[in-house]
C-alpha positions in Angstrom: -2.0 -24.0 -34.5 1.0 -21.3 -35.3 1.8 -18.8 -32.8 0.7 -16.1 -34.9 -3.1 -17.6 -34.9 -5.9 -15.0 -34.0 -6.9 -17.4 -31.2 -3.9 -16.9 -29.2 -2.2 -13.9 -28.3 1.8 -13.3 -28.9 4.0 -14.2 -26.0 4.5 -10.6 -25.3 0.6 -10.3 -24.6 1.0 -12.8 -22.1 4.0 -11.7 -19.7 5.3 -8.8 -18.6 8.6 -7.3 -19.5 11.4 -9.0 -18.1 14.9 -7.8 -17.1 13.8 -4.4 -16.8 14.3 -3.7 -13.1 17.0 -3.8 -10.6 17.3 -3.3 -6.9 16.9 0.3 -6.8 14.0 0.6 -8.9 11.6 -2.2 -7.0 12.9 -0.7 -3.9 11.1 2.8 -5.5 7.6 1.0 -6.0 8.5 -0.4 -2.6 9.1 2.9 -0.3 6.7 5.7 -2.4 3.8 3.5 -1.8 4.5 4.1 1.5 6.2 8.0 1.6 7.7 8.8 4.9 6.6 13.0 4.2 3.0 11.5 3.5 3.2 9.0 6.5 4.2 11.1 8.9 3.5 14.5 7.6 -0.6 13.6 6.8 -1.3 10.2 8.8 0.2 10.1 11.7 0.0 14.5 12.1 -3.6 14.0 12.1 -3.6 10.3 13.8 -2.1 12.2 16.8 -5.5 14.3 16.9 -8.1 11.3 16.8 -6.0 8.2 18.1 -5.2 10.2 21.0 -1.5 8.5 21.7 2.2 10.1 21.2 3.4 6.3 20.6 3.6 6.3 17.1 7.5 5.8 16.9 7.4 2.6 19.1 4.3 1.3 17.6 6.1 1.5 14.1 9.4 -0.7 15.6 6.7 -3.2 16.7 4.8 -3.1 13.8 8.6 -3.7 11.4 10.0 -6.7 13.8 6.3 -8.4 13.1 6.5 -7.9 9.3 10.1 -8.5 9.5 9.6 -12.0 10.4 6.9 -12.4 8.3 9.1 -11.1 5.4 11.8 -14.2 5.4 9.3 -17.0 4.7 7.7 -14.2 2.1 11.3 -14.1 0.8 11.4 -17.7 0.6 8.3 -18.3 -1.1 9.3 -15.7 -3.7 12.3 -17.8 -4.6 10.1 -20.4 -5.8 7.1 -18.6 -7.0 7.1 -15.8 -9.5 3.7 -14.3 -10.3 2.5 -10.3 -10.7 -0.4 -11.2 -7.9 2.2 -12.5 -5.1 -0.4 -12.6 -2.3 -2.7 -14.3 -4.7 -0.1 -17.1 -5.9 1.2 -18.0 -2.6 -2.0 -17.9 -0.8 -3.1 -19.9 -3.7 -0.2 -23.0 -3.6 0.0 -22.6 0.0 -3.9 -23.0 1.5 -5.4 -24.0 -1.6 -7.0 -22.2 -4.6 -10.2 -21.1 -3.6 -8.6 -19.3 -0.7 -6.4 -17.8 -3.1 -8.6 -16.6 -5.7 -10.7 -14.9 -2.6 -7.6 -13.6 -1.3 -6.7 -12.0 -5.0 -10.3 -10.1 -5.1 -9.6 -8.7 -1.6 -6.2 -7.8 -2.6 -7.8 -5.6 -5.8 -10.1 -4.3 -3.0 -7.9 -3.2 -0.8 -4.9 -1.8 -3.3 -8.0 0.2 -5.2 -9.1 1.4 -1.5 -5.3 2.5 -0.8 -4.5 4.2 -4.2 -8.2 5.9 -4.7 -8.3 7.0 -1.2 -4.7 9.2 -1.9 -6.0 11.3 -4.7 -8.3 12.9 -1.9 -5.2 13.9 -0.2 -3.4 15.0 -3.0 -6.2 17.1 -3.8 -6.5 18.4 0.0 -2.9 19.6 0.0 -2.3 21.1 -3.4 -5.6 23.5 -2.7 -4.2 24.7 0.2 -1.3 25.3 -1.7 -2.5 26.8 -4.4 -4.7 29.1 -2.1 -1.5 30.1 -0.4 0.8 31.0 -2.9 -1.6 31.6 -5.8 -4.4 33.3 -4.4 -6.7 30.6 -5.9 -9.6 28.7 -5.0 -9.7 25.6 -6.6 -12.1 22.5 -5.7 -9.8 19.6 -4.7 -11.3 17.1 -7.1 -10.3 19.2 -9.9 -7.0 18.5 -8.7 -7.2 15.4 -7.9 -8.7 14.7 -11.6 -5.5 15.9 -13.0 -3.6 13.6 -11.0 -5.8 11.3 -12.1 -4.8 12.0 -15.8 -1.4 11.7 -15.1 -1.3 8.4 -13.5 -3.4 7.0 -16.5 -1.3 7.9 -18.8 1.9 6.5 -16.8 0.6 3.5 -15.8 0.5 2.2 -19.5 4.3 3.6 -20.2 7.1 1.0 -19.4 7.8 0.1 -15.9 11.2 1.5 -15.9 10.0 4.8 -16.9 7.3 4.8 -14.0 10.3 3.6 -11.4 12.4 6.5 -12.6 9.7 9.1 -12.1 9.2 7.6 -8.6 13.2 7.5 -7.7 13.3 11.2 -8.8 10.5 12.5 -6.3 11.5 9.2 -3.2 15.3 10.8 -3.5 13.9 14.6 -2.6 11.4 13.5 0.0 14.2 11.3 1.7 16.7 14.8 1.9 14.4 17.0 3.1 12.7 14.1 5.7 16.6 14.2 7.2 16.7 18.1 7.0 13.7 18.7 9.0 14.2 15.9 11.7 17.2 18.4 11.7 15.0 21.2 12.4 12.7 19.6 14.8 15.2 17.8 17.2 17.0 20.9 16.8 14.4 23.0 18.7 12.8 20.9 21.6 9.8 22.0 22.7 10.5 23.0 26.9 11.7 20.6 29.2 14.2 19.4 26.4 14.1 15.9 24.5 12.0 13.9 25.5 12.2 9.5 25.4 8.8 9.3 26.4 6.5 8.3 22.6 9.5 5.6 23.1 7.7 3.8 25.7 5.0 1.3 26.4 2.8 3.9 28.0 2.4 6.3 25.5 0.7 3.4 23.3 -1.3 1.3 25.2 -4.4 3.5 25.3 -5.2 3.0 22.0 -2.7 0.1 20.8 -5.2 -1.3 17.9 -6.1 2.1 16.3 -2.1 2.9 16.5 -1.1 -0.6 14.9 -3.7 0.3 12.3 -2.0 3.3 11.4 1.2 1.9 11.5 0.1 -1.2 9.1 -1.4 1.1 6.6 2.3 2.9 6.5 3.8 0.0 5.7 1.9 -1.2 3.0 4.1 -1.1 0.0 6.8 -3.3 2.1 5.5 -5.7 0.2 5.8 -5.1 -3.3 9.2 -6.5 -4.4 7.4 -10.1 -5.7 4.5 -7.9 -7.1 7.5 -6.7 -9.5 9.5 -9.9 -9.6 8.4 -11.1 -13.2 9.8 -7.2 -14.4 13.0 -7.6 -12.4 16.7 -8.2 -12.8 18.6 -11.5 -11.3 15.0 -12.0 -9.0 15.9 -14.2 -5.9 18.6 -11.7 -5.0 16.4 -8.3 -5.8 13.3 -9.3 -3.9 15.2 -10.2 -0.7 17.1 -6.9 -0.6 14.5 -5.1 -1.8 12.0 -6.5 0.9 14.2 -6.1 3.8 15.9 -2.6 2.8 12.8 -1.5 2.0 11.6 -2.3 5.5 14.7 -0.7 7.2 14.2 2.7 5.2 10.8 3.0 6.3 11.0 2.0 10.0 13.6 4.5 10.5 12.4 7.4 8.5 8.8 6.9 10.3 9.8 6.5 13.9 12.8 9.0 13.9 10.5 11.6 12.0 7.7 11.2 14.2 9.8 11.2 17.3 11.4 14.5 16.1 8.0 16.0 15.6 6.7 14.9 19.0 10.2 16.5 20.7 9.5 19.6 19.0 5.7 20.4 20.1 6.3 18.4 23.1 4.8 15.5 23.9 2.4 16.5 26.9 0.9 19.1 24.6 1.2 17.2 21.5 -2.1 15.3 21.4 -4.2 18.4 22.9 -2.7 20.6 20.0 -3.4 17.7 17.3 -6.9 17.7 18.2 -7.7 21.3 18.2 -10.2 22.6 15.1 -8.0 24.9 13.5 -5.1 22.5 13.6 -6.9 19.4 12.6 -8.1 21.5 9.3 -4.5 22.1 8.5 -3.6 18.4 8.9 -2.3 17.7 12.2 0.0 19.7 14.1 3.3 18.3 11.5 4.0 21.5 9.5 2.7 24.3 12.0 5.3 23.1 14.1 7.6 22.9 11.1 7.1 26.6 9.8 7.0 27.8 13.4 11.0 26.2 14.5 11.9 26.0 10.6 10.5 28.9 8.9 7.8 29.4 6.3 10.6 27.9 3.3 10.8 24.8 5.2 7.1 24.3 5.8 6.3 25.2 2.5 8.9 22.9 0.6 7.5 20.2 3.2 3.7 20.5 1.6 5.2 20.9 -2.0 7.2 17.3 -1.3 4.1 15.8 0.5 2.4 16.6 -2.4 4.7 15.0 -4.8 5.6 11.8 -2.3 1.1 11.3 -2.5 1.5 11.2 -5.8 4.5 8.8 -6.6 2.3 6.6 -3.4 -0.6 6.9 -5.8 1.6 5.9 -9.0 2.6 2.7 -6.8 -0.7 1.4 -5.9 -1.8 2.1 -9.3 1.2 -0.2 -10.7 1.0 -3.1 -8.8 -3.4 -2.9 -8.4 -2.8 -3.0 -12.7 -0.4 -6.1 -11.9 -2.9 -8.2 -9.9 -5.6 -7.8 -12.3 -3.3 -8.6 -15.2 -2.2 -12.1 -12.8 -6.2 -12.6 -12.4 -6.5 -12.4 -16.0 -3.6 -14.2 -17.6 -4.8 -17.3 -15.7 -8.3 -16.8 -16.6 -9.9 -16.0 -12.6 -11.3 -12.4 -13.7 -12.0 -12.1 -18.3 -9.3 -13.3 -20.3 -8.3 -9.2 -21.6 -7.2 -8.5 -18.4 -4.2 -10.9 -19.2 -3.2 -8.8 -22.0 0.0 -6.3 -22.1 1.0 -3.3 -24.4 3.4 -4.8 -26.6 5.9 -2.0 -26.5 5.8 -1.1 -22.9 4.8 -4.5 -21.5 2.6 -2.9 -19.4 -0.5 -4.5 -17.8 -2.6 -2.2 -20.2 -6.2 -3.8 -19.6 -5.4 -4.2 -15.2 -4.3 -0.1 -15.8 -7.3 1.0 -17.6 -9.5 -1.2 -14.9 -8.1 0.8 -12.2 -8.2 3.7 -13.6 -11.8 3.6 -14.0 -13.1 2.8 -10.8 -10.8 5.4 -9.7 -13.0 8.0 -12.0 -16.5 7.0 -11.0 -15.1 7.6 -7.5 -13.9 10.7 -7.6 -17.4 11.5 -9.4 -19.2 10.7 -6.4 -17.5 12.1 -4.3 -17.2 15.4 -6.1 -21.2 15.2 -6.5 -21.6 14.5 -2.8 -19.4 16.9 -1.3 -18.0 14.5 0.9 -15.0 15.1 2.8 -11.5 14.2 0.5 -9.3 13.9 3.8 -12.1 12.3 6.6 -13.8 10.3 4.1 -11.4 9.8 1.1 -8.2 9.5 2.3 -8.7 8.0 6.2 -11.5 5.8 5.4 -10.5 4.5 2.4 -7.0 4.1 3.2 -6.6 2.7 6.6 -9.6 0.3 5.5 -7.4 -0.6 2.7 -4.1 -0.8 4.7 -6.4 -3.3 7.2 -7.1 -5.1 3.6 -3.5 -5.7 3.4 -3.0 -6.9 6.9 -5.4 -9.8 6.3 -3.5 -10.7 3.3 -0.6 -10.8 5.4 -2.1 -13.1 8.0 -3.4 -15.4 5.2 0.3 -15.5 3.3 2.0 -16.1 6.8 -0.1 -19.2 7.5 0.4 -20.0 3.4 4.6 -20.3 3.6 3.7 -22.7 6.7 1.5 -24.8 4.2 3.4 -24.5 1.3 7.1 -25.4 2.6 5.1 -28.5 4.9 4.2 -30.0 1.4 8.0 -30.1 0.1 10.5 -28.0 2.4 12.5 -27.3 -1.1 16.0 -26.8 0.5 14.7 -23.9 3.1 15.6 -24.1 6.4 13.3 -24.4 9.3 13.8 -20.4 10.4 12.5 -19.2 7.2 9.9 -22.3 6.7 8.8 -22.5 9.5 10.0 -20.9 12.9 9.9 -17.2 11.5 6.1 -17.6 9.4 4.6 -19.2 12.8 5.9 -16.4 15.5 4.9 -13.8 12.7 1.4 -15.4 12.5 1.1 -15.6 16.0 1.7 -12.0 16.2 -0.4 -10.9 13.4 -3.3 -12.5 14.5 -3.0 -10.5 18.0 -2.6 -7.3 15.9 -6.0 -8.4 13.7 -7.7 -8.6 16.5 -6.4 -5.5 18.1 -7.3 -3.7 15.0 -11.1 -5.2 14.4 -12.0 -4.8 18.0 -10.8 -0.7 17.7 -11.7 -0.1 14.0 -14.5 2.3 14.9 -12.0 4.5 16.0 -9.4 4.2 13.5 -12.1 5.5 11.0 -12.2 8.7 14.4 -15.4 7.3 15.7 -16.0 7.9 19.8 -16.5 4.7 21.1 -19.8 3.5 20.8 -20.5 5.4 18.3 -23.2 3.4 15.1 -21.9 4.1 12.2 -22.2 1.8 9.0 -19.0 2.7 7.9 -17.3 0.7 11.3 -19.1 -2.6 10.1 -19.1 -2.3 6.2 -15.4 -1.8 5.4 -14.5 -5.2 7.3 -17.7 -6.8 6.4 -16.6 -5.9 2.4 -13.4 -7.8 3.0 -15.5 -11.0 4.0 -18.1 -10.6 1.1 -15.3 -10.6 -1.7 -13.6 -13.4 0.0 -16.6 -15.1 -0.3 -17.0 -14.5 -3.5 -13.9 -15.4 -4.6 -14.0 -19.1 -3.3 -17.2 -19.7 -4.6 -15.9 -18.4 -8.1 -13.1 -20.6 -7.7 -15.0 -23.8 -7.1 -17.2 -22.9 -9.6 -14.4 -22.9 -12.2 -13.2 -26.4 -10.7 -16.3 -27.5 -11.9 -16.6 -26.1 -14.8 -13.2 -25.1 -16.4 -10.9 -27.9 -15.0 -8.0 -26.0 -16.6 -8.5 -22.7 -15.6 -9.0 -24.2 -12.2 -5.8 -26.1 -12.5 -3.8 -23.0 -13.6 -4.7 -20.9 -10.9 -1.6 -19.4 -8.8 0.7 -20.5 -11.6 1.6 -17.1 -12.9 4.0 -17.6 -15.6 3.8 -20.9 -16.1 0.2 -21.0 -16.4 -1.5 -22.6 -19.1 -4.2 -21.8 -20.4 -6.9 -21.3 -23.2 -7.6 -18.3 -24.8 -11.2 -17.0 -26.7 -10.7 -13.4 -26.3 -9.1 -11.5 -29.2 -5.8 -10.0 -28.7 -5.0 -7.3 -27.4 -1.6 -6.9 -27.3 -1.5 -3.7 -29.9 -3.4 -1.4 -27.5 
């Protein structure tokens, strides 16, 4: 059969553009996914109010050394396996296919939790902006919609042109992060600066809801592989992108957070976070700011949180189109998911997927009334940062399987010493994190509430579901079974038409 045969698309239908990215630009999908304005500035301002602990900055260092020895073996694995749906493919070649193909749908859970559960943000903030300057009252999901729009119509452009868009609005956020630590450090609250959200005991209160947090902020950490097919000289890009990405983020979230903390204080911190009028304004971050700063700097700091939610929600969207496309190409979810624009390269069908469910969500809640910060943007995004964290766990124990097969020239730190502490310590944090996730979600303890038991319990249903799909294809498609976590180098039939003109 010729290439050009209707039954089988063209090779650019199949892949995504290569050689289109370096360093700098996966670095971008890397740290806006995870925007150290929107971290600290909307999370952890209002996580101060309903965790209830001023430990954030050494609960972040904790959080980076775990992930950072988790991230060599991750490295290592990358150098051997390229696919669009890393946690998918390595999970996959590392504990076995059916475990991979359930840990591939709870990785499009949890990506579509974390990138859906920003446009309620983005909405929140650019009302009260609007409001402010404008004199206009204008219903968050309207807002949000228009993001929407915009990420629709960018997620089916060419990578490059999304990564520039994100460097543009990551290289403001990152200047005026730095100028406002400035500010903040600059003008300690009484009694001077203060070590103390430095140390143990400002964290151990509430140690699982705080690692929670801090998890969900990192999210995006691990997106160089995700990128890896789309990338310039690979090995060496998602290594330094991994690890540099890492660095940025520790230090911009636990220097920023400290210099908040200095600034209110930290006795009075958590009893200002949780008062009414300040937990409606999102956490006690840019009162504090416009108060020591002046209204300029507290209103360029909503403008850029604004922006930095909605390069985080660009992000998501880019690499939730990228697993979808992976679960297509090898035939796991309907063969036009596998299917890119042939002058972008862009995973058109995986884009249009997630922008959908992103629509009928925003539709409910719109019709509901439901709350876009509370229920939108908390729920939905630490329940998808918790996603993540399993996927994690399950890729830490997959390097251990993978390199025990055929250690493929690695040495025993990244193989196998650096994967088993990480593990070790990742399963503590799971546990941490399960046992407190009512009150991640700002439950009182005790509290019955569906949403503290469904948002895990999903995780485990589409896991499920996955490995039963996944056997069932072993029995009934040999080849698509076979292909599964091959990426690339999959092959496989094809009966849809193509679509690679779209």
């Amino acid at each position: 059969m010729s290439a050009t045969s209707p039954m089988r698309p063209s090779v650019v239908s199949q892949a995504l553009a290569r050689d289109r990215l370096g360093v700098p630009s996966v670095i971008m999908f890397a740290l806006t996914a995870a925007a150290p304005l929107m971290v600290v500035g909307a999370l952890v301002s209002s996580a101060w109010g309903w965790v209830g602990v001023t430990g954030f900055p050494l609960a972040f260092v904790i959080i980076a050394v775990v992930l950072a020895l988790f991230s060599f073996g991750y490295v290592a694995m990358s150098r051997h396996i390229t696919n669009a749906g890393a946690f998918y493919s390595y999970i996959s070649q590392g504990l076995g296919r059916p475990l991979g193909v359930g840990g591939a749908l709870v990785a499009l859970l949890a990506y579509n939790l974390l990138q859906i559960g920003l446009y309620g943000a983005f909405g929140f903030f650019a009302s009260l902006i609007l409001a402010d300057k404008a004199d206009l009252d204008v219903k968050w999901w309207i807002l949000a919609l228009g993001l929407w729009l915009v990420i629709a119509i960018l997620g089916l452009l060419r990578v490059d042109v999304n990564s520039k868009v994100l460097m543009v609005l990551l290289g403001a956020e990152l200047v005026a992060v730095t100028i406002f630590d400035f500010i903040f450090l600059s003008n300690p609250a009484e009694g001077g600066v203060s070590l103390e959200p430095w140390t143990w005991g400002s964290l151990k209160d509430a140690a699982g809801p705080a690692f929670a947090v801090c998890v969900t902020a990192f999210v995006g950490f691990e997106a160089a592989p995700v990128f890896a097919e789309e990338a310039r000289s690979k090995n060496r890009t998602v290594a330094l992108a991994t690890f540099l990405g890492l660095a940025v983020m520790v230090v911009s979230y636990a220097v920023t957070s400290w210099a908040a903390a200095v600034s209110v204080g930290a006795d009075a911190l958590v009893p200002l976070a949780q008062q009414p009028d300040i937990a409606a304004a999102g956490g006690p971050f840019f009162p504090t700011l416009a108060e020591k700063g002046g209204a300029w700097a507290a209103d360029l700091g909503l403008i850029l949180l604004t922006t930095s939610i909605a390069a985080a929600a660009l992000s998501y969207h880019n690499t939730t189109a990228r697993y979808a496309f992976a679960l297509g190409r090898e035939r796991v979810l309907p063969a036009f998911f596998g299917r890119t624009r042939a002058r972008s390269g862009a995973p058109a069908s995986g884009s249009l997927f997630q922008t959908a469910i992103a629509l009928v969500v925003l539709v409910l809640f719109a019709v509901q009334g439901w709350d876009p910060m509370l229920n939108l943007f908390f729920w939905l995004g630490t329940s998808g940062g918790v996603g993540v964290l399993f996927l994690v766990f399950a890729t830490s124990l997959s390097v251990i399987g993978y390199f025990l097969k055929d250690t493929r020239g690695e040495g025993a730190w990244a193989r196998v010493i650096a994967p088993v502490l990480s593990s070790l310590a990742l399963a503590y944090i799971i546990w941490l994190v399960v046992d407190n996730f009512g009150g991640l979600l700002g439950f009182a303890p005790g509290t019955e509430n569906a949403a503290v038991w469904a948002f895990p319990a999903a995780y485990g249903v589409v896991a499920v579901i996955g490995i039963v799909w996944a056997l069932i294809l072993r029995g009934t498609s040999r080849q698509d079974y076979d292909s599964i976590g091959l990426g690339a180098r999959a092959t496989t039939r094809v009966e849809a038409p193509d679509y690679a003109q779209l």
